[in-house]
ROTIVO-289659 format. One record per residue (C-alpha): residue number from 1; chain; x, y, z. Coordinates in steps of 0.001 Angstrom, whole numbers. Example, Ala and Ser with C-alpha at 12.3 -4.5 7.8 and 13.67 -1.06 7.14 Angstrom:
2
ATOM   num   chaine         x         y         z
ATOM     1        A     12300     -4500      7800
ATOM     2        A     13670     -1060      7140
***
This chain:
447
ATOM   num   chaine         x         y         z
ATOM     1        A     98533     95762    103703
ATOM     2        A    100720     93670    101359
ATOM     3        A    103549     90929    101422
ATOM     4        A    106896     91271     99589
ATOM     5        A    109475     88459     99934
ATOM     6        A    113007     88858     99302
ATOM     7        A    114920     85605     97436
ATOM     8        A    118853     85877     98571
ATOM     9        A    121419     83368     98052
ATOM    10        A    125306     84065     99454
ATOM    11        A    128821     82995     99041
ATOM    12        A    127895     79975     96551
ATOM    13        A    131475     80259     95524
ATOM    14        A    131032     78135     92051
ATOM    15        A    129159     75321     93868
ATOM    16        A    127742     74121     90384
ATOM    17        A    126558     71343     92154
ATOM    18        A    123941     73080     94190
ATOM    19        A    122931     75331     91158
ATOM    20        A    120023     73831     89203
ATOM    21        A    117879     72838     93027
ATOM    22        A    118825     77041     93999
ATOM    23        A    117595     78385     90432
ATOM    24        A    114771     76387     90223
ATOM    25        A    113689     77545     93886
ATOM    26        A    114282     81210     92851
ATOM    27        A    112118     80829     90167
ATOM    28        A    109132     79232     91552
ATOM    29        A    109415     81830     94602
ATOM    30        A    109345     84647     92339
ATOM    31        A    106255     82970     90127
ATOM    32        A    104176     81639     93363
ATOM    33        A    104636     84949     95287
ATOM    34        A    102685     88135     94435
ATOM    35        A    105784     90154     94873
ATOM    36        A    109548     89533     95262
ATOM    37        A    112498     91079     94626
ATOM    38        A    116440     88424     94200
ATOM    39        A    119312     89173     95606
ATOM    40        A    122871     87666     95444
ATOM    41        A    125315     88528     98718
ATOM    42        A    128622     88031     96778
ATOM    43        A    131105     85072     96316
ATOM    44        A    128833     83277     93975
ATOM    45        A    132593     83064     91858
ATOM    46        A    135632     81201     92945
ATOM    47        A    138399     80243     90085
ATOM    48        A    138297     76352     91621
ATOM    49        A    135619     75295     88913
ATOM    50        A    136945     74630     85807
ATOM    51        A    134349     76101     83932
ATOM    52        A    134424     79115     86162
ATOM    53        A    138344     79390     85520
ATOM    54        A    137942     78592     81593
ATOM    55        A    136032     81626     81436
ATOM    56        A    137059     84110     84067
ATOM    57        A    133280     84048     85427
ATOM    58        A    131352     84762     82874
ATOM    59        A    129756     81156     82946
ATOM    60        A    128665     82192     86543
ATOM    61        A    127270     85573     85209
ATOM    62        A    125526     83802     82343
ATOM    63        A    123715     81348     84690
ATOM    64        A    122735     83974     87193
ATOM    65        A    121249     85800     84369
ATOM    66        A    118656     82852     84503
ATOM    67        A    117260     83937     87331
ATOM    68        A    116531     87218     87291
ATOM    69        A    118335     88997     90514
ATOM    70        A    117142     92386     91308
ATOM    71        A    120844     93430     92719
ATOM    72        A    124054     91955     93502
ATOM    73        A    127200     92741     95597
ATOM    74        A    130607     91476     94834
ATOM    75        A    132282     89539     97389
ATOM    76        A    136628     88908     97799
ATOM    77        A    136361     86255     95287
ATOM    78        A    135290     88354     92626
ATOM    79        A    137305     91371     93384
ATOM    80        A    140570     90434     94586
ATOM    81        A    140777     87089     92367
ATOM    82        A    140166     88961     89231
ATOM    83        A    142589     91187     87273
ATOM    84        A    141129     94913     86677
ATOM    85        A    140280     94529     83383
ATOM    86        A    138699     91495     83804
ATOM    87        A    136590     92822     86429
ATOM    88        A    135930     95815     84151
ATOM    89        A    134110     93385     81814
ATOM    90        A    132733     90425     84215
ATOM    91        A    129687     91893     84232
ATOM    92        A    129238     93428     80540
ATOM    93        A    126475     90872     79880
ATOM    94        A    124798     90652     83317
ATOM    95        A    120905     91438     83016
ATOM    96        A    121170     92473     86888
ATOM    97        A    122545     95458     88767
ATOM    98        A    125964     95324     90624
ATOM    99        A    125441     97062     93749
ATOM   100        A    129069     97957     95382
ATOM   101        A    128992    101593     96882
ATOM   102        A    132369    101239     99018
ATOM   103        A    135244    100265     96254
ATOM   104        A    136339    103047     93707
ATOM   105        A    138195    103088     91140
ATOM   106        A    141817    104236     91220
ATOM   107        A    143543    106974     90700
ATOM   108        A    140507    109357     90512
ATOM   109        A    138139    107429     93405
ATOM   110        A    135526    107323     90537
ATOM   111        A    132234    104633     90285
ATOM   112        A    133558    101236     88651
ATOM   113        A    131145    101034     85329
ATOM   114        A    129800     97892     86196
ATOM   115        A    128114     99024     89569
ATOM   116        A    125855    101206     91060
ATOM   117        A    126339    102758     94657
ATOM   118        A    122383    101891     95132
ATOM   119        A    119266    101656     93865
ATOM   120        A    115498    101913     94106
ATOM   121        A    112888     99524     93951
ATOM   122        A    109282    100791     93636
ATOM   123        A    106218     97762     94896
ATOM   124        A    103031     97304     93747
ATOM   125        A    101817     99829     96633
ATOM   126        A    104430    102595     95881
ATOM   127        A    106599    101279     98300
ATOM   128        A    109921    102828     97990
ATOM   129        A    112693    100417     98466
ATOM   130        A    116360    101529     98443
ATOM   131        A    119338     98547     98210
ATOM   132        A    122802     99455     98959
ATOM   133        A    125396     97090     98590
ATOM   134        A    129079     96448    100536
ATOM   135        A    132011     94280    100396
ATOM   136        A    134977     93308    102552
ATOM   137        A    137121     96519    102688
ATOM   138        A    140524     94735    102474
ATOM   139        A    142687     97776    102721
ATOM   140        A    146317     96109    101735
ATOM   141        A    145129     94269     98860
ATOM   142        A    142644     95934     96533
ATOM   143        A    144841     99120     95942
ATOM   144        A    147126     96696     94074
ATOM   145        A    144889     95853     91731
ATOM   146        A    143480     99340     90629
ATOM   147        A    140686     99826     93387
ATOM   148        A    140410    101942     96466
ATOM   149        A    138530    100617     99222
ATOM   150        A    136522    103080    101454
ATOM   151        A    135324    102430    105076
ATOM   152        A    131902    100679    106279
ATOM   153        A    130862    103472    108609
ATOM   154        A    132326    106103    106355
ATOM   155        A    130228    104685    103325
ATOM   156        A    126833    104631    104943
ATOM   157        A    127138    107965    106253
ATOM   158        A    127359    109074    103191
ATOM   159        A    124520    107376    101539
ATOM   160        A    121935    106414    104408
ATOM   161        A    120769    109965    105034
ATOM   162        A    120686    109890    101010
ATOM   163        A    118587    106951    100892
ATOM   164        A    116177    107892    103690
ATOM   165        A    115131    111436    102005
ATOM   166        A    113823    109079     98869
ATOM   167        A    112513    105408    100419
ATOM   168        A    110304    103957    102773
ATOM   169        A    112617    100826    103742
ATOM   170        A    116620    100375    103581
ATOM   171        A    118484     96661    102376
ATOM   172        A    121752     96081    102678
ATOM   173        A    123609     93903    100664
ATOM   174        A    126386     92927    103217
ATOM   175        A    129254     91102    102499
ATOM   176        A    131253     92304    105690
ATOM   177        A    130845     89666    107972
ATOM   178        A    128199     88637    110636
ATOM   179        A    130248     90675    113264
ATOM   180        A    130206     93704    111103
ATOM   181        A    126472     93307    109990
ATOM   182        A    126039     93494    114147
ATOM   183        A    127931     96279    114194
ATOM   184        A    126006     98099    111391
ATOM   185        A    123076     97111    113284
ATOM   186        A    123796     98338    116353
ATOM   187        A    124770    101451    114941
ATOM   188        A    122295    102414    112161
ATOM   189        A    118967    102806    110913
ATOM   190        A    118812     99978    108212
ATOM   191        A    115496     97355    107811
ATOM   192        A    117087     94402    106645
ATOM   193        A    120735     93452    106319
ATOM   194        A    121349     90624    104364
ATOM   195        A    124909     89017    105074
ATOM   196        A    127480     86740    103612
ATOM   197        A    131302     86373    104008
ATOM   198        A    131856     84555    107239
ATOM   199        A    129403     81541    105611
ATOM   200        A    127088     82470    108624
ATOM   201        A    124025     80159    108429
ATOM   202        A    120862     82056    110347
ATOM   203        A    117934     79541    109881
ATOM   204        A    115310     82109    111583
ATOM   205        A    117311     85202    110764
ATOM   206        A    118557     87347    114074
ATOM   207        A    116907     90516    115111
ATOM   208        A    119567     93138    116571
ATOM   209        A    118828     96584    117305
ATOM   210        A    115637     96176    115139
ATOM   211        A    117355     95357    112100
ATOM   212        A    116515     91567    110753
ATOM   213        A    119742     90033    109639
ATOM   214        A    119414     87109    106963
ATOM   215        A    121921     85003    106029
ATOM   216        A    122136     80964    104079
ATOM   217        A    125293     79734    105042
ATOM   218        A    128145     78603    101990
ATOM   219        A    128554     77443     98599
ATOM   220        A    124695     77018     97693
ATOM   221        A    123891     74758    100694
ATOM   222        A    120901     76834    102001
ATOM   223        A    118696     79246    100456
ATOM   224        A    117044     82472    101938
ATOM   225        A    113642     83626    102048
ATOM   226        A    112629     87072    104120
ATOM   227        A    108738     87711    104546
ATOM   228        A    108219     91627    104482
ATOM   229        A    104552     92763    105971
ATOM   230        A    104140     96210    104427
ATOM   231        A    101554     98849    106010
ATOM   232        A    101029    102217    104530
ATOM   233        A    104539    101649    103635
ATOM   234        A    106055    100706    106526
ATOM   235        A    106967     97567    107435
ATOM   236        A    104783     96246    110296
ATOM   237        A    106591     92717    110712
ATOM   238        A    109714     90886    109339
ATOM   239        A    110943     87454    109208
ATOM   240        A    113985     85365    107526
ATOM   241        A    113889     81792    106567
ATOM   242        A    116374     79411    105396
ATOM   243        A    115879     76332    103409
ATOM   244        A    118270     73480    102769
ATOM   245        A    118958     72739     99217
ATOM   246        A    119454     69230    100248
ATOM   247        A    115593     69009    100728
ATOM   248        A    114482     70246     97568
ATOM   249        A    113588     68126     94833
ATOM   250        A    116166     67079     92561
ATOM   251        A    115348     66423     88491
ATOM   252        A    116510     63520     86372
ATOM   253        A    118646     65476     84556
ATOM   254        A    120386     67892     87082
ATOM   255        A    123589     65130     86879
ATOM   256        A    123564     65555     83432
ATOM   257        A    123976     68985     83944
ATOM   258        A    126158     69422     86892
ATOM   259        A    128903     67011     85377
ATOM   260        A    128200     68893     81757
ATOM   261        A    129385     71782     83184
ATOM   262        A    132600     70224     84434
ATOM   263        A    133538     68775     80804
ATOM   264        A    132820     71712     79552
ATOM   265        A    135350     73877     81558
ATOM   266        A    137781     70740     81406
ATOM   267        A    137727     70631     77293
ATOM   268        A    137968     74270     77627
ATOM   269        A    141546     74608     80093
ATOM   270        A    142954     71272     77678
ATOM   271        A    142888     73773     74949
ATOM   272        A    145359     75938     77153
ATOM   273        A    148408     74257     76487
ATOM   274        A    151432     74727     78898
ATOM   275        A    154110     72370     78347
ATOM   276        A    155078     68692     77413
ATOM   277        A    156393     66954     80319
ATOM   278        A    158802     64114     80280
ATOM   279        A    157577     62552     82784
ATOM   280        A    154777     62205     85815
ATOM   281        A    155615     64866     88551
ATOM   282        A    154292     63976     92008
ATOM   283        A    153245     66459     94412
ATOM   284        A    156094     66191     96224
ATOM   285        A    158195     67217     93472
ATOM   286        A    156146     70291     92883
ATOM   287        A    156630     71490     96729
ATOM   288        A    160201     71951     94968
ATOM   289        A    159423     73169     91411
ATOM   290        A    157612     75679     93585
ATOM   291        A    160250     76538     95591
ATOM   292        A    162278     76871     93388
ATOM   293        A    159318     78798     90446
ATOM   294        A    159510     81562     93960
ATOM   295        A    162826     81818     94111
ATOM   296        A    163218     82422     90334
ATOM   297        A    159991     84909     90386
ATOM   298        A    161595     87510     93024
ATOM   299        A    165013     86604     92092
ATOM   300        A    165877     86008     96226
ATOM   301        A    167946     83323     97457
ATOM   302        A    165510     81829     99880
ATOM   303        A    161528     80659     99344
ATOM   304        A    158729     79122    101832
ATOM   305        A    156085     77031    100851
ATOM   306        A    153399     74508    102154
ATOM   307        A    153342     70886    100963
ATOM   308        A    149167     70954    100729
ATOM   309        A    149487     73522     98382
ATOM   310        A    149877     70720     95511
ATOM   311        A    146949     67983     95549
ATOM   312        A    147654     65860     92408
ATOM   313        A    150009     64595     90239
ATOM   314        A    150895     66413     86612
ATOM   315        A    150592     63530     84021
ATOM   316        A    153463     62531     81843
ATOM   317        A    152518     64429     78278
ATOM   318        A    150806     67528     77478
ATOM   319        A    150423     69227     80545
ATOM   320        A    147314     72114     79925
ATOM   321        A    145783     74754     82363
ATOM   322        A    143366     71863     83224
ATOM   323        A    145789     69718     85342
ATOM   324        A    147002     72779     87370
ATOM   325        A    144008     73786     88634
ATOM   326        A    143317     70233     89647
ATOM   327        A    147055     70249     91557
ATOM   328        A    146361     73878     92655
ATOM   329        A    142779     75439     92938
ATOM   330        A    143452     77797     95265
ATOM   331        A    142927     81481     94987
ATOM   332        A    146273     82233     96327
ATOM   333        A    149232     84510     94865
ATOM   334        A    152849     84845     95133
ATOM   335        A    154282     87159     98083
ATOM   336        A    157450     88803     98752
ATOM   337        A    158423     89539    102564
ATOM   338        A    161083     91558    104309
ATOM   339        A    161593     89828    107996
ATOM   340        A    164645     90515    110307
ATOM   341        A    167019     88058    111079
ATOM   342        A    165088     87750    115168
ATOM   343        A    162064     87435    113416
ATOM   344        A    163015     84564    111168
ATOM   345        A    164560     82431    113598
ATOM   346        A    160908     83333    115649
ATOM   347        A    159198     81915    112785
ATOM   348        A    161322     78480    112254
ATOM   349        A    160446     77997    115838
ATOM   350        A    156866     78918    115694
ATOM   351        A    157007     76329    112010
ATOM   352        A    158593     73468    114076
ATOM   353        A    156090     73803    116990
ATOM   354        A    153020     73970    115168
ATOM   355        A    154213     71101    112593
ATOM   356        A    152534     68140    113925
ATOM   357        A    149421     69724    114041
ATOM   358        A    150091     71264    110707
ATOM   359        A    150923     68502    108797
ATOM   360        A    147322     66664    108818
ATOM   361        A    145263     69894    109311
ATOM   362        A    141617     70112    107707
ATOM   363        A    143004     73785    106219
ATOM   364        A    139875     76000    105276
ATOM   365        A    139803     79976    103694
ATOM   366        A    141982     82532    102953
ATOM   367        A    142486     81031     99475
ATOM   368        A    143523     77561    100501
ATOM   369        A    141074     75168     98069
ATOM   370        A    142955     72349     98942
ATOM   371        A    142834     69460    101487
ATOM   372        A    145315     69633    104664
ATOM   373        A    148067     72412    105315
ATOM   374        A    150563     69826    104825
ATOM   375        A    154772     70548    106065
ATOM   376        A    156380     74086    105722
ATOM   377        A    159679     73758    103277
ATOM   378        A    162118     76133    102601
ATOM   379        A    164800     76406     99767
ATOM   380        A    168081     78282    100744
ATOM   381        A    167641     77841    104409
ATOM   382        A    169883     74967    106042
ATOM   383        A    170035     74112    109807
ATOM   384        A    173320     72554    110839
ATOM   385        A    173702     69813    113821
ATOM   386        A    174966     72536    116266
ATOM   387        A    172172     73929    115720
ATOM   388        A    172980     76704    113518
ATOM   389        A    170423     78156    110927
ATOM   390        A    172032     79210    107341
ATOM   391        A    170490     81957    104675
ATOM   392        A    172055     80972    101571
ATOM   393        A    174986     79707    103136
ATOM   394        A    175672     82187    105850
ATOM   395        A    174790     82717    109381
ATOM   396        A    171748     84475    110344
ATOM   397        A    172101     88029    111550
ATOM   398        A    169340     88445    114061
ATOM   399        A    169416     92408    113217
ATOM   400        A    169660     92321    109186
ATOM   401        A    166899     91810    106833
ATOM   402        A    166245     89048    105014
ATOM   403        A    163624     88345    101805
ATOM   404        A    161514     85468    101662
ATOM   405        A    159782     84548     98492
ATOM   406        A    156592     82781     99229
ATOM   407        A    152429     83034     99678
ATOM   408        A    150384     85552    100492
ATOM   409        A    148576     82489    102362
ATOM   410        A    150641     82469    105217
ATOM   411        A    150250     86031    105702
ATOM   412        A    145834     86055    106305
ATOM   413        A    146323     82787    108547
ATOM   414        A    146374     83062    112386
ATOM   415        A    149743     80433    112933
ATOM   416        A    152430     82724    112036
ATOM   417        A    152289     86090    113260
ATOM   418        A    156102     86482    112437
ATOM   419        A    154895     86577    108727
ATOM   420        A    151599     88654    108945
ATOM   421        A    153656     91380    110269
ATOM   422        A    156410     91491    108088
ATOM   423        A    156115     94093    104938
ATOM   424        A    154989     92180    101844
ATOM   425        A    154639     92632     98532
ATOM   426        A    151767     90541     97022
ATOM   427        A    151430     89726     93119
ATOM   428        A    147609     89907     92984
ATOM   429        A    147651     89247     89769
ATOM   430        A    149492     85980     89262
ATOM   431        A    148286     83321     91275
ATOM   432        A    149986     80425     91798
ATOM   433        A    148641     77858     89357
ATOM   434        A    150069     80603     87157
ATOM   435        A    153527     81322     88651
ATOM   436        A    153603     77313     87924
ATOM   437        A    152592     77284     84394
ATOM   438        A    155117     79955     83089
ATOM   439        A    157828     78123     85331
ATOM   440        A    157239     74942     83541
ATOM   441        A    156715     76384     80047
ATOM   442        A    160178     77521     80358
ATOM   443        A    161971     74914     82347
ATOM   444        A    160235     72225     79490
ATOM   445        A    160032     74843     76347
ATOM   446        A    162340     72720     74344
ATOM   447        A    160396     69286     74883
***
């Protein structure tokens, strides 16, 4: 009889400040126990750190190589975030193995280079141990940028009966959701399914079905620890732990540290120049360079936009890839929509209904880095005292089509159904830090 522990962290998303308690905790697990395998669940990346954005996440990749995983999964903010080539070389340098076995490659459906569908761990004992690994399927987005999703259930029919011909236990590296990993549970024959995604936080783990789900919350704030009891290669009991990083010890030089790596990715975006501005512009006046950067981008007469989606001022002066991403962190691209002229005036109501809720609300996900949702603006729409509503000067048509230039945002969030129907097309990969950089580059080129 033997004990193997498996290490997992999840959906860190660049939460530097959590790093050097989480490696130092993998490391002593892996030296105190007599066995252990690492895992990461995806979303350890997200493009708000500067040094994460200053080198398209290879500074993430670098530090994880520290700490020895066994197998990773890619989460949204590594695959939809990232252009194709990019992600085509993220992990050229990783000393760990990508585990993804339900995104292909486009046009041929082929294995990306940098991951394996699965793989096999062998214990001390013999023990066969097969990991597969799974991320959020999003089916409108990823064909855009080069990569065909496949289905959950679709993908482990495939490999399951694959994997059970050649191991003694089954891990899945889930990020899909707690309600998925349920579902999965429910459904199939899998040992241990460690989760991420939804930032689910299970402190003692949750048996369903027989399968132990595991999962440590967000952004580096809890760590994971599953106890495996192995008996002629079977495993006899299971149990999942979490542990707050908060409670472990901090050293005298993990400041040092943290804040290094945040002047390091600052000096790094001040070497991207953009511009020379005349003068300070407030984040009120970028609600309107925006607008107007949308407008210009799809060449349409009319653009939408959120006043949280601009957080600081741009300084008078040089104006460098550093001081957007402090205005604009999110993850968040332009987006083109199509919406009927019933539909729009649906969605100006459904805007001025939801506004004073809107304007001070705690906004969270689907890109949004920032602080509130702030006001919804428009450019080329004007409502008249008798109440008429204008599209570049004319009258609405309730049956005629109009285009909107704005963010793919509003189309993931639950408050405006009117624009989560409408067809889209989404620049995946441009996001809007970007849009704003070429738009002042040329609006300021001759300063």
């Amino acid at each position: 009889m033997g004990t193997i522990h498996l290490l997992h962290t999840n959906d860190i998303h660049s939460h530097f400040e959590n790093w050097p308690r989480i490696s130092r905790y993998l490391l002593a697990g892996q030296a105190m126990y007599d066995e252990s395998f690492t895992f990461d669940i995806g979303d350890a990346i997200d493009r708000l750190h500067p040094l994460t954005e200053a080198t398209q996440g290879l500074s993430n990749v670098a530090l994880m190589n520290d700490v020895h995983y066994d197998g990773v999964t890619i989460g949204n903010n590594e695959g939809l975030v990232f252009s194709h080539d990019t992600m085509n070389h993220l992990y050229d340098n990783a000393n760990f193995d990508v585990l993804l076995a339900n995104l292909k490659e486009m046009p041929h459906d082929t294995q990306p280079k940098w991951a394996k569908n699965y793989k096999i761990l062998t214990t001390k004992d013999d023990t066969k141990i097969g990991v597969i690994g799974l991320t959020a399927p999003y089916q409108l987005t990823y064909p855009a940028l080069g990569w065909e999703p496949i289905a959950v259930d679709a993908t482990l029919d495939k490999y399951l009966p694959v994997l059970r011909n050649q191991v003694d236990i089954i891990l899945l590296l889930s990020h899909l959701g707690l309600p998925t990993d349920e579902h999965i549970a429910q459904k199939y024959d899998i040992d241990v399914i460690m989760g991420a995604h939804t930032h689910h936080l299970l402190p003692q783990g949750k048996m369903v079905n027989g399968t132990l789900l595991a999962a440590a919350g967000r952004y580096g704030e809890n760590v994971g620890d599953i106890t495996l009891t192995i008996k002629d290669h079977r495993i006899i009991h299971k149990s999942a732990i979490t542990t707050p990083t908060y409670e472990l010890a901090e050293n005298d030089d993990d400041y040092k540290t943290i804040r290094g790596w945040i002047a390091k990715g600052r000096e790094l975006l001040e070497q991207q120049y953009v511009c020379t501005l005349p003068r300070e512009i407030t984040p009120d006046e970028q609600v309107y360079d925006g607008l107007r950067a949308l407008r210009q981008y799809y060449n349409v007469p009319v653009s939408m936009i959120s006043t949280g989606m601009f957080s600081e001022e741009l300084p008078k002066g040089k104006l460098s890839r550093y001081e957007l991403l402090e205005s604009m962190p999110h993850a968040i691209n332009p987006m083109l929509i199509n919406i009927s002229g019933e539909k729009l005036f649906s969605l100006l109501r459904s805007i001025d209904e939801q506004m004073t809720n809107l304007a001070q609300y705690p906004m969270k996900g689907s890109g949004f880095r920032g602080k509130i949702f702030g006001y919804m603006r428009f450019d080329g729409i004007d409502r008249q005292k008798n109440g008429e509503v204008l599209y570049n000067g004319e009258a609405i048509d309730k049956g005629k089509l109009y285009k909107i230039a704005t963010l793919d945002h509003y189309k993931w969030i639950s408050f405006f159904p009117d624009v989560a129907q409408a067809p889209a097309k989404i620049e995946l990969n441009l996001l809007l830090r970007e849009l704003m950089a070429n738009y002042y580059a040329n609006k300021y080129k001759d300063n």
